[in-house]
C-alpha positions in Angstrom: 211.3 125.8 96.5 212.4 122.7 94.8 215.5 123.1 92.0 214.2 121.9 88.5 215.4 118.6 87.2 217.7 120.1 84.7 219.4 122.1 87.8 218.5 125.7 86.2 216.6 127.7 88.3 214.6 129.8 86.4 214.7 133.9 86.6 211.6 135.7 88.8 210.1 138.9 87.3 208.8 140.7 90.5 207.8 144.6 90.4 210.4 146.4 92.9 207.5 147.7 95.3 207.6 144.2 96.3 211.1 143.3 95.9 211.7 146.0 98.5 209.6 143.9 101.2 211.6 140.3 100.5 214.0 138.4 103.2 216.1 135.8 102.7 214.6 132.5 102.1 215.7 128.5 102.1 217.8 127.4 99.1 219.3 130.6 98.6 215.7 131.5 97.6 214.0 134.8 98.7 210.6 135.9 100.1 208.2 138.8 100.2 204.3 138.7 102.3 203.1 137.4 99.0 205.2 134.5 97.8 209.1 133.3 96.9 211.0 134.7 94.2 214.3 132.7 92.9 217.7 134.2 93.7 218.1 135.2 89.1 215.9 138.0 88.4 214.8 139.7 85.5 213.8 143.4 84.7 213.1 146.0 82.5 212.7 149.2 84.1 214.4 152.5 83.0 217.5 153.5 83.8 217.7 157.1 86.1 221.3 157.1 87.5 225.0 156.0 87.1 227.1 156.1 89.9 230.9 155.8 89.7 233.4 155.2 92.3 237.5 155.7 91.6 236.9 156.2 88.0 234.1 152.8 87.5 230.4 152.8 87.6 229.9 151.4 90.8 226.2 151.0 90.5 223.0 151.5 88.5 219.7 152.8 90.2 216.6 151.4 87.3 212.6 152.2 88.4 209.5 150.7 87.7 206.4 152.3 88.5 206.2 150.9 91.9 209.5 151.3 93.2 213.1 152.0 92.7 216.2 148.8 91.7 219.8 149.0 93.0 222.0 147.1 90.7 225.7 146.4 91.9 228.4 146.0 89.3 230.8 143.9 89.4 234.2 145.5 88.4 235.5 142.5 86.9 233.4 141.9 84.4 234.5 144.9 82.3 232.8 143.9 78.9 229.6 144.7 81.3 231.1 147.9 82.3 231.7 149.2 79.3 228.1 147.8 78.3 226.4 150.3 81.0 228.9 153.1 80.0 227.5 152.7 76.8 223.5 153.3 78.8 221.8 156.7 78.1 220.2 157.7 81.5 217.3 157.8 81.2 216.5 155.2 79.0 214.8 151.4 79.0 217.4 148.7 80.1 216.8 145.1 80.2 218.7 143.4 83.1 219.2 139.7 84.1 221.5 139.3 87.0 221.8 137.8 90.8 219.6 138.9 94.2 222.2 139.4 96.9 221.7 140.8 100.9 224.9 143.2 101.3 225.7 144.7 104.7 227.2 148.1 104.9 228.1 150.2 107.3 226.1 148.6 109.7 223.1 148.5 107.3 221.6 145.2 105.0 220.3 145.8 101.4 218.9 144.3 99.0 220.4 144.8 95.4 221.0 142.9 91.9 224.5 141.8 90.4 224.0 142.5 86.8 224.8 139.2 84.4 223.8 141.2 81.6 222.6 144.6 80.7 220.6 145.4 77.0 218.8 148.3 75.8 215.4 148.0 75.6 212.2 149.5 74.0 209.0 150.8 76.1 207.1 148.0 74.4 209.3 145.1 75.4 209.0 147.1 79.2 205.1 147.1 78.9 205.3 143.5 77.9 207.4 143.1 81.2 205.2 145.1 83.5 202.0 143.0 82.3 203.9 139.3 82.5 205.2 140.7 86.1 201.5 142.1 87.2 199.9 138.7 85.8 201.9 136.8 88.3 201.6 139.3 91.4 198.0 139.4 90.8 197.8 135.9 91.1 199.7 135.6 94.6 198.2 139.1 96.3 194.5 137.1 95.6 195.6 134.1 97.6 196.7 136.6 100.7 194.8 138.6 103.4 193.8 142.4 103.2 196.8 144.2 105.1 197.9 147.5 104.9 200.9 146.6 102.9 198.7 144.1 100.3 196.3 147.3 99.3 199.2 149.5 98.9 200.9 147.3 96.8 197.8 146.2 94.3 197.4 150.1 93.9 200.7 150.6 93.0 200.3 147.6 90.5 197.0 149.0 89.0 199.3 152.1 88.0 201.8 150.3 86.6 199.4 148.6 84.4 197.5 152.0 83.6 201.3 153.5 82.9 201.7 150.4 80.2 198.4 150.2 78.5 198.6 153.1 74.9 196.9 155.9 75.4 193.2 155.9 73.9 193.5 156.9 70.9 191.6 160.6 70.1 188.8 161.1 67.5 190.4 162.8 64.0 188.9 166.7 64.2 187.0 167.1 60.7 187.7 169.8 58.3 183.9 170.7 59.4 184.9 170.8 63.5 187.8 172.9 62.3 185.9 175.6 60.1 182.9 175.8 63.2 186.2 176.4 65.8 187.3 179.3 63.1 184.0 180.9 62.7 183.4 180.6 66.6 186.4 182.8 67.1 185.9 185.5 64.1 185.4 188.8 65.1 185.1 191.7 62.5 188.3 190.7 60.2 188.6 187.4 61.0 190.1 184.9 63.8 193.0 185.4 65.4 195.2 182.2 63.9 197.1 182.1 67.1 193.8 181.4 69.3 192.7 178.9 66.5 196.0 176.8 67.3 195.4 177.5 70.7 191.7 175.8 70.4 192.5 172.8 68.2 195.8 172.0 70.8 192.8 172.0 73.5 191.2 169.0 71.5 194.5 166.9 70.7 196.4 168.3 67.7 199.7 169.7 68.5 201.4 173.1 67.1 202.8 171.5 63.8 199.7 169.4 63.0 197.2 172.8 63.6 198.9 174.6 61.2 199.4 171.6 58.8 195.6 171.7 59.0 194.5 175.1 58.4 197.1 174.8 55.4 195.1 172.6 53.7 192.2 174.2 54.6 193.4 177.6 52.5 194.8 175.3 49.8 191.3 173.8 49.2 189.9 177.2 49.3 188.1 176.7 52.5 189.6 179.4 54.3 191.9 181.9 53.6 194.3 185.0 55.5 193.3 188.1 55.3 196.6 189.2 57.3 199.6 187.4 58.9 197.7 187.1 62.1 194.1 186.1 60.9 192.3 183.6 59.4 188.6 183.7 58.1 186.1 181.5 56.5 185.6 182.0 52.4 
């Protein structure tokens, strides 16, 4: 892997399922079964746990959907360290920092060095997971099946369903909503309690049911007969 013109070697966006499988590369680069990824690295993944040693967060465990981040800190850079006291857990957290090996009591692992640590929205993480998933994509196709390729792609695919919004639900009608009410009427009326229960069923949460049916009496469509039931006019 060549170093730019300009010297700056740019920062890798890699999902941490395969982050997990990389080795240490030429040029202080790094490598995984499916390609080389630069020794700066950027992320957005949310932030799960803290861990402090002597008083000082020692380290910072962030997740994507495919796998799990260790980020080391480096106690010298306290402006940082105050930065990631500042971190909800669990919250979205942007982080651009350094790839290192570090051996430890007889053990190698692979972490990050933060250089910087920002908040971040679920949007700007989407936007991250589908820039990072574009690129994997891209190398995984150029690569033999293998056990460890198909495990990987699925874990992708699910980290692209977890980004993509939700598909948005059809509006229940006032008509759906009086035929759910007449449906449940017995003698005196509906229990209003099993209404909610039925429109929750089809999408509408608590607050939103009963804003519903309130409109419904106000327009005269409906009205209570007691506390507990509702019936048709």
């Amino acid at each position: 892997m060549d170093t730019p013109p300009n010297g700056l070697v740019p920062a890798s966006c890699i999902f941490a399922g395969e982050f997990a499988l990389a080795t240490e590369s030429a040029n202080a680069g790094f490598t995984t079964p499916f390609g080389i990824f630069t020794q700066r690295i950027f992320l957005i993944g949310t932030l799960t746990e803290k861990t402090t040693r002597d008083g000082k967060i020692s380290s910072l465990r962030l997740s994507d959907p495919t796998g799990v981040f260790t980020c080391s800190m480096n106690w010298e850079n306290t402006q940082l360290l105050k930065t990631a006291g500042e971190l909800d857990v669990p919250s979205f957290v942007a982080v651009f920092g350094t790839v290192r090996f570090r051996k430890y009591a007889g053990r190698t692992f692979l972490e990050i060095v933060p250089e910087t640590l920002l908040p971040a929205t679920r949007e700007s993480r989407n936007a991250w997971i589908f820039h990072t998933a574009e690129s994997a994509v891209s190398r995984l196709e150029k690569c033999r099946n293998s056990p460890v390729r198909k495990e990987l792609a699925g874990k992708i695919k699910l980290a692209l369903e977890s980004a993509r919004p939700a598909e948005p639900k059809d509006e229940l009608t006032n008509e759906q909503i009086l035929e759910i009410i007449t449906a449940l009427t017995e003698k005196k009326g509906a229990k209003i309690l099993d209404v909610i229960s039925r429109l929750k069923t089809l999408g509408l949460d608590e607050t939103s049911a009963k804003t519903r049916l309130g409109l419904l009496m106000e327009e005269g469509e409906c009205y209570t007969p007691t506390t507990e039931l509702i019936k048709i006019a």
